[in-house]
One Martini backbone bead per residue (centre of mass of N, CA, C, O) as a GRO file, in nm:
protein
  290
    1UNK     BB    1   0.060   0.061  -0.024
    2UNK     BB    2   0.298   0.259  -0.007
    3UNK     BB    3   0.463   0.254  -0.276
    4UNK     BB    4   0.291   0.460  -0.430
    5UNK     BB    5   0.401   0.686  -0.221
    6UNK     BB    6   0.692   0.645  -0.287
    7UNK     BB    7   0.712   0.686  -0.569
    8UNK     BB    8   0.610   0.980  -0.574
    9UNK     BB    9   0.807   1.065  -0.357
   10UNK     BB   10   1.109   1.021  -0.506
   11UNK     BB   11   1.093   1.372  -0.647
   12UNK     BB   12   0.937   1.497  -0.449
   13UNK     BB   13   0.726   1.708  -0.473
   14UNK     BB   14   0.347   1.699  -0.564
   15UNK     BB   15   0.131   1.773  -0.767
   16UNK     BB   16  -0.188   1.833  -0.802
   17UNK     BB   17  -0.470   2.007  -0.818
   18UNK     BB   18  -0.773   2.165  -0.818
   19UNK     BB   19  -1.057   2.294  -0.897
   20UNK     BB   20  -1.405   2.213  -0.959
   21UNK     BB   21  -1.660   2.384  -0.927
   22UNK     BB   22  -1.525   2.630  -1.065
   23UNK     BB   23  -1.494   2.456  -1.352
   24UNK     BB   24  -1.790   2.398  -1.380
   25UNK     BB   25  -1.874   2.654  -1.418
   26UNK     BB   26  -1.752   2.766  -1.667
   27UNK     BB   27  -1.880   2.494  -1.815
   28UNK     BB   28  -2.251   2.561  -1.687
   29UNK     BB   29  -2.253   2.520  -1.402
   30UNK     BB   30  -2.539   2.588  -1.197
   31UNK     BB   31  -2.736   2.658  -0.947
   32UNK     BB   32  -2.857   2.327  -0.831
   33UNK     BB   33  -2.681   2.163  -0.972
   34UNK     BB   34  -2.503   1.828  -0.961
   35UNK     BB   35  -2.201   1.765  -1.044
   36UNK     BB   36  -2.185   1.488  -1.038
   37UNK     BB   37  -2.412   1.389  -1.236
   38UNK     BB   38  -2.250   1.511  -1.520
   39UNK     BB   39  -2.103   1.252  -1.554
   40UNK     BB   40  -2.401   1.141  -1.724
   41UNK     BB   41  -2.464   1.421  -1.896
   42UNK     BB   42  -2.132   1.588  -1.897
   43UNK     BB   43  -1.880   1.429  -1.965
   44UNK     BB   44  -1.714   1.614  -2.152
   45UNK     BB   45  -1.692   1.805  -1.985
   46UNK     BB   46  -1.553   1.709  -1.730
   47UNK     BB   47  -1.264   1.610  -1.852
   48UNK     BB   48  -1.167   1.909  -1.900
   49UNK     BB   49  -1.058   1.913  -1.635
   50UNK     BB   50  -0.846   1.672  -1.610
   51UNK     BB   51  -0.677   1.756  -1.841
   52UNK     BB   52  -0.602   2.061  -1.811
   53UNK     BB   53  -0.426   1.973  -1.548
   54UNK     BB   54  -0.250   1.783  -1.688
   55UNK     BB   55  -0.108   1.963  -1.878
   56UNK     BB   56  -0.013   2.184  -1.632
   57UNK     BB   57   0.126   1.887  -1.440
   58UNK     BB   58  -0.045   1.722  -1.320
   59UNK     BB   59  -0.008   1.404  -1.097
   60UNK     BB   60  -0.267   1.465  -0.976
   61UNK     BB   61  -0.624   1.354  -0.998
   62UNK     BB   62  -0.967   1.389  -0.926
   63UNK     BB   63  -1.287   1.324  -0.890
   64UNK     BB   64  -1.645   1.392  -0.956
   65UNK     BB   65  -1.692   1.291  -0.639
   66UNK     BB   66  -1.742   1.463  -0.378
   67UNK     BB   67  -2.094   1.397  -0.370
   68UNK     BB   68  -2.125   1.056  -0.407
   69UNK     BB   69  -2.286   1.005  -0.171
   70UNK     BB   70  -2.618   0.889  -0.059
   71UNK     BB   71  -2.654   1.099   0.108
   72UNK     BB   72  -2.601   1.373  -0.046
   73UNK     BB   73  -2.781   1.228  -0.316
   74UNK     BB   74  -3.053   1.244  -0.223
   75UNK     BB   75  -3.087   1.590  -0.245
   76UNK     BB   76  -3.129   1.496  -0.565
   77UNK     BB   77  -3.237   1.240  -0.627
   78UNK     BB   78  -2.946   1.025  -0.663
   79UNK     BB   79  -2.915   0.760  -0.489
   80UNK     BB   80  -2.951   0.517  -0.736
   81UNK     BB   81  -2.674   0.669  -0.849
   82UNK     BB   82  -2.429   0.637  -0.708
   83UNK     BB   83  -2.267   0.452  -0.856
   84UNK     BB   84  -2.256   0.533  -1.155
   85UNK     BB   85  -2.133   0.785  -1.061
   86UNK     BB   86  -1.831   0.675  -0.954
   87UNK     BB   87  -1.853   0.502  -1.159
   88UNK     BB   88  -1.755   0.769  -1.432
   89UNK     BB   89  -1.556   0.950  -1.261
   90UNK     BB   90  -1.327   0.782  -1.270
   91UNK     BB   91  -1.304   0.722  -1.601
   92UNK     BB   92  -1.291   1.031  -1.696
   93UNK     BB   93  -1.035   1.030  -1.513
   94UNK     BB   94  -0.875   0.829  -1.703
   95UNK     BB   95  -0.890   0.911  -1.925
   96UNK     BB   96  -0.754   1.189  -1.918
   97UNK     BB   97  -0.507   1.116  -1.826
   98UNK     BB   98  -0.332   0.882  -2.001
   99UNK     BB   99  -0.115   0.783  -1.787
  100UNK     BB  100   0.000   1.079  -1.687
  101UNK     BB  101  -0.176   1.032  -1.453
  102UNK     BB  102  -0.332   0.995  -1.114
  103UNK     BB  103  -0.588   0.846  -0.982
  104UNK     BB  104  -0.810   1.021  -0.715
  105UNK     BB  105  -1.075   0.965  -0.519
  106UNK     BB  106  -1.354   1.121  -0.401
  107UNK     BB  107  -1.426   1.213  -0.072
  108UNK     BB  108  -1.676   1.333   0.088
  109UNK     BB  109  -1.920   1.463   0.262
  110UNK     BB  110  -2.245   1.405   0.352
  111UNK     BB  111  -2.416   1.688   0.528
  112UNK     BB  112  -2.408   1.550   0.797
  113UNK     BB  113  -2.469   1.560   1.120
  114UNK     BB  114  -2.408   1.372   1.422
  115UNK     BB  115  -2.541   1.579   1.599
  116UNK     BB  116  -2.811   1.555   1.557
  117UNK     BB  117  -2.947   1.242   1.435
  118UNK     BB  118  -2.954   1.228   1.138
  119UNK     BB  119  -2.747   0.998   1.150
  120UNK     BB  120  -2.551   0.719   1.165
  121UNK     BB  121  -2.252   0.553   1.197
  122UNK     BB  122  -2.347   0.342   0.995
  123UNK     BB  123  -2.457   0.524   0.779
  124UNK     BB  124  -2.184   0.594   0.726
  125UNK     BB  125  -2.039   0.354   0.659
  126UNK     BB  126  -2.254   0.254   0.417
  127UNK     BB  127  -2.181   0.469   0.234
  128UNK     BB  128  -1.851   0.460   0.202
  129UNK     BB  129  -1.809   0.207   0.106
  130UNK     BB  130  -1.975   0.211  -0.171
  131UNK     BB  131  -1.821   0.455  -0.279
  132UNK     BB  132  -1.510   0.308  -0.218
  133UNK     BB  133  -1.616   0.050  -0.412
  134UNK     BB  134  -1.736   0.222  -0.693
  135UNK     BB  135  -1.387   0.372  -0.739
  136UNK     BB  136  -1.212   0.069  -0.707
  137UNK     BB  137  -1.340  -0.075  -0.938
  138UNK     BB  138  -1.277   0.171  -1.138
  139UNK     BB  139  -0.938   0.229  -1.098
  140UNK     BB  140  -0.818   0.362  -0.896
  141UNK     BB  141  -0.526   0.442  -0.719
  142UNK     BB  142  -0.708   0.629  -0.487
  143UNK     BB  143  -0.831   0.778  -0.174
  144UNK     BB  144  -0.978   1.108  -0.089
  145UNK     BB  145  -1.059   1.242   0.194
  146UNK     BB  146  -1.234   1.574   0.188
  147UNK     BB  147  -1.360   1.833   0.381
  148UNK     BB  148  -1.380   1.758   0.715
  149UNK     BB  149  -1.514   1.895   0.976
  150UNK     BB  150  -1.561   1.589   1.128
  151UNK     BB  151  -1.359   1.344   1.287
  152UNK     BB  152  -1.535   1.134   1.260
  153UNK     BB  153  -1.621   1.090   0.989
  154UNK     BB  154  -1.359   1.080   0.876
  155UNK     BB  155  -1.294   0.801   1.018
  156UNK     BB  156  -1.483   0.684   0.909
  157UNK     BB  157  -1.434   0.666   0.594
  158UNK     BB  158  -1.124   0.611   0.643
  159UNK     BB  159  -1.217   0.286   0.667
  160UNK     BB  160  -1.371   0.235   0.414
  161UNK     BB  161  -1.143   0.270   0.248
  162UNK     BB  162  -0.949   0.081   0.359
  163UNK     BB  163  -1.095  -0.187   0.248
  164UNK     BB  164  -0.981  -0.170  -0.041
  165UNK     BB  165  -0.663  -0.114  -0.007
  166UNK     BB  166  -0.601   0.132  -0.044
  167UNK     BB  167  -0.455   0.461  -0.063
  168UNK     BB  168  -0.521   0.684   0.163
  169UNK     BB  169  -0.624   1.051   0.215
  170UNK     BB  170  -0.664   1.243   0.486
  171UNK     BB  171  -0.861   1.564   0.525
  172UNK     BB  172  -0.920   1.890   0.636
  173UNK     BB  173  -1.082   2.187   0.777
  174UNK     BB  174  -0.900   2.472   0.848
  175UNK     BB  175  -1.092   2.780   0.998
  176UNK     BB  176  -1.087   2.785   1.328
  177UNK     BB  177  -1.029   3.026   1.537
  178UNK     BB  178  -0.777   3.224   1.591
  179UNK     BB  179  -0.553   3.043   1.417
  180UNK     BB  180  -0.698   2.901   1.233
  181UNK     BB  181  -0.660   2.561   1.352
  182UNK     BB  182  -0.923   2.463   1.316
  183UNK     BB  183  -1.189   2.316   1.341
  184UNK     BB  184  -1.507   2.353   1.360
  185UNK     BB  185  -1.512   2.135   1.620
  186UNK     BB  186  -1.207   2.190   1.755
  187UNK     BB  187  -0.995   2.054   1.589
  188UNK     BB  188  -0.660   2.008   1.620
  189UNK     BB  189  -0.376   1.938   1.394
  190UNK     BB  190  -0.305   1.733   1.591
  191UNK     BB  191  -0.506   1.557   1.649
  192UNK     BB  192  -0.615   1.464   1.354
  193UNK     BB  193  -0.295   1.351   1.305
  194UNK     BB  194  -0.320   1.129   1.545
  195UNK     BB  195  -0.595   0.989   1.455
  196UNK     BB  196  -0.556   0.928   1.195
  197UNK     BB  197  -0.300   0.759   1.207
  198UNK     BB  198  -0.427   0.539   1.408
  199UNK     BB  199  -0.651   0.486   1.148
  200UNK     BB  200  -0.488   0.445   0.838
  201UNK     BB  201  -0.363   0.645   0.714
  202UNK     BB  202  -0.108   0.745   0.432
  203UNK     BB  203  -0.267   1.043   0.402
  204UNK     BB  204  -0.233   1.380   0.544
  205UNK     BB  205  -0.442   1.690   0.564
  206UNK     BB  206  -0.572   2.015   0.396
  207UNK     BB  207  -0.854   2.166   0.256
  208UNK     BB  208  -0.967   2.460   0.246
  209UNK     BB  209  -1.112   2.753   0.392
  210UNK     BB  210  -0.805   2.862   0.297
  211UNK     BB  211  -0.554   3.014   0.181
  212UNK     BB  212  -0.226   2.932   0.187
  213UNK     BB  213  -0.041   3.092   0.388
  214UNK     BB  214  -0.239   2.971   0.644
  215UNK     BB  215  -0.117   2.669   0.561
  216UNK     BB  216   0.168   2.653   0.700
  217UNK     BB  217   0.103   2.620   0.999
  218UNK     BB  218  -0.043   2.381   0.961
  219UNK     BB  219   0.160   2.196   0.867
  220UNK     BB  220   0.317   2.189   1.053
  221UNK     BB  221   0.170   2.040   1.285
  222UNK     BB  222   0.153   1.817   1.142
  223UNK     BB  223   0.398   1.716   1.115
  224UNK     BB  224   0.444   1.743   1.452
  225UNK     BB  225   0.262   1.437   1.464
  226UNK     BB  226   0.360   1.310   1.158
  227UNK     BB  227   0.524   1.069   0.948
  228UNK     BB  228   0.365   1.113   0.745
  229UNK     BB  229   0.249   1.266   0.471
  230UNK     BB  230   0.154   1.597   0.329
  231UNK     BB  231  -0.173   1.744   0.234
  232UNK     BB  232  -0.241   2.118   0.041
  233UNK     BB  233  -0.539   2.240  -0.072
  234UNK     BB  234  -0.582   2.555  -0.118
  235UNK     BB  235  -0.721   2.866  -0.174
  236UNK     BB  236  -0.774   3.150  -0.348
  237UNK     BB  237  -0.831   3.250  -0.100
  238UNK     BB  238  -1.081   3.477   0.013
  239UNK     BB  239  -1.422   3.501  -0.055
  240UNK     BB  240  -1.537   3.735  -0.246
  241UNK     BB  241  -1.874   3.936  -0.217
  242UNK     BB  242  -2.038   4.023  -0.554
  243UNK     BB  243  -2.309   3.949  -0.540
  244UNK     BB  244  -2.382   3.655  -0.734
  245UNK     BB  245  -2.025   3.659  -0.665
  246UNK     BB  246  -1.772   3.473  -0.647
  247UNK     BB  247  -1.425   3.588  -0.539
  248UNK     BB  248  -1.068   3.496  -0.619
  249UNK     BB  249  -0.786   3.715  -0.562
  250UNK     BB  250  -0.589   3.534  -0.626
  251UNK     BB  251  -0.285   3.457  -0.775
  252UNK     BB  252  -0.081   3.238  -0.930
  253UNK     BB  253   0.152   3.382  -0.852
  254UNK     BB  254   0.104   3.420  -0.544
  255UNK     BB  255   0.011   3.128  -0.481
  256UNK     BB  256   0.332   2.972  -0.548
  257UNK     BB  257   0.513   3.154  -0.367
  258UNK     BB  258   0.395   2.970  -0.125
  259UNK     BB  259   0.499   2.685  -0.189
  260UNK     BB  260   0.806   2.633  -0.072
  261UNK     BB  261   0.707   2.695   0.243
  262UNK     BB  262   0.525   2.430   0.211
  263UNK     BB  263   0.729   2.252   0.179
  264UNK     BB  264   0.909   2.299   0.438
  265UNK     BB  265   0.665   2.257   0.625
  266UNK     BB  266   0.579   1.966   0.519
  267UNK     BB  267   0.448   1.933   0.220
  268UNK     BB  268   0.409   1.669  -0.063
  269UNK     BB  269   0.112   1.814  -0.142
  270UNK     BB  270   0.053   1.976  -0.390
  271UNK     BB  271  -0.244   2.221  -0.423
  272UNK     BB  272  -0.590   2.325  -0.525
  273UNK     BB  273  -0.881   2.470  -0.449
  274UNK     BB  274  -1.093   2.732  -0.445
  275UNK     BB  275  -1.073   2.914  -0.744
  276UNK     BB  276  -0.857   2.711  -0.880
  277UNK     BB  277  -0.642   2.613  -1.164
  278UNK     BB  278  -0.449   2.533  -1.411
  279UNK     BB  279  -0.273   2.792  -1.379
  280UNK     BB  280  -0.171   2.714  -1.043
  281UNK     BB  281  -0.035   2.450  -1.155
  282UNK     BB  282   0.192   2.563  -1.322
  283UNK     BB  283   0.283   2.773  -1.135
  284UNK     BB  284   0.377   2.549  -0.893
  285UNK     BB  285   0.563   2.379  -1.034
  286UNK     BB  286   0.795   2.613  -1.150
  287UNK     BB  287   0.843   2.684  -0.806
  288UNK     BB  288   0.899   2.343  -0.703
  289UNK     BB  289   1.019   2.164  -0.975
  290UNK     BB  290   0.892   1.906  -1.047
   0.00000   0.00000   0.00000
């Protein structure tokens, strides 16, 4: 399980790609629509997502099933569509590749709170199953579990996905507290790091929620928690809204200056989140020579 992840990282750090809602917005996803679902409507579109990552360098491109767990995809009354859904999204990104990048799935959250009542851990652990063992069986080379906020859920996931026998990759999204480094439930970046570890992750790290510069010191932190890989997906900047337009002022110029920063502070994997495109990864490439 591991070979994979030692050969990825046997030259330096990897570039991962960017982000996806926001490549789909411009090929035409608008409000309302189920991004997920487009893998069965608007194959087409998907695949131009992880092609142009691919083109810009992406050494790693991950699947268009980020909510494509059957708690999720229920809100959109495509539960019935769920394995459709994420082998599709698996092949779409298989096929983008064309050998020349690794394919790892993505797992997004279900969406639901434990702490409601409104969804058990059974319920959560067999959804995640069916999502992880319906993109295992399409052919991914890993799973991403990612965009977590609730570190229980994310441990529920993170077993279901180990149970294919792939390389798991568990993150977080560290944006709240006073020096933004925990998690909306409060849990700090050692506390995670060391969790997801004895939990069985392949690689640890973080995504979303906020800047590329202000994840330098969450990288830190996880790095001095856990011998894992660190894995670090960051937005570009914080998102400002204007009318009914979210826009991301970072530039690709100035995301990039922060990735030697996120390499030194022990982060192997490095992408881009909300807001980043082809061009966050060709400037990150470029910035950390891999």
């Amino acid at each position: 399980m591991a070979s994979l992840i030692d050969e990825l990282l046997s030259d330096g750090p990897v570039v991962t790609d960017g982000a996806w809602g926001t490549q789909l917005q411009e090929r035409g996803l608008v409000s309302g629509d189920c991004p997920d679902e487009w893998n069965l409507l608007h194959p087409e579109r998907v695949e131009e997502v992880p092609r142009a990552y691919v083109q810009a360098g992406s050494q790693i491109v991950l699947t268009n099933t980020f909510r494509a767990n059957r708690l999720a995809l229920a809100g959109c009354n495509l539960a019935e569509k769920t394995e459709a859904i994420n082998r599709a999204g698996a092949e779409i990104s298989l096929q983008a590749a064309g050998g020349q990048a690794r394919v790892f799935g993505s797992i997004g959250p279900s969406g639901i709170m434990l702490m409601t009542g409104q969804v058990t851990e059974e319920e959560l652990a067999s959804a995640f199953a069916q999502q992880a063992e319906a993109l295992a069986g399409a052919g991914v080379d890993a799973l991403v579990i990612e965009t977590m906020s609730d570190l229980v859920e994310a441990k529920i996931a993170l077993t279901a996905a180990t149970a294919t026998g792939l390389p798991v990759i568990a993150c977080m999204i560290f944006d709240s507290g006073k020096q933004l480094d925990r998690t909306m439930m409060g849990n700090t970046a050692k506390q995670a790091a060391e969790e997801l570890t004895a939990a069985g992750a392949s690689v640890i790290g973080a995504n979303c929620g906020q800047g590329i510069e202000s994840y330098v010191e969450v990288c830190r932190q996880l790095r001095a928690a856990t011998d894992l890989p660190i894995w670090i997906k960051a937005n570009a900047g914080v998102p400002k809204v204007d009318g009914d337009q979210v826009i991301y002022r970072t530039t690709p110029e100035v995301f990039a200056t922060h990735c030697p920063a996120l390499a030194e502070a022990g982060a192997s994997f490095i992408g881009g989140c909300c807001g980043t495109g082809p061009e966050f990864i060709a400037a990150a490439k470029r910035t950390i020579g891999t």
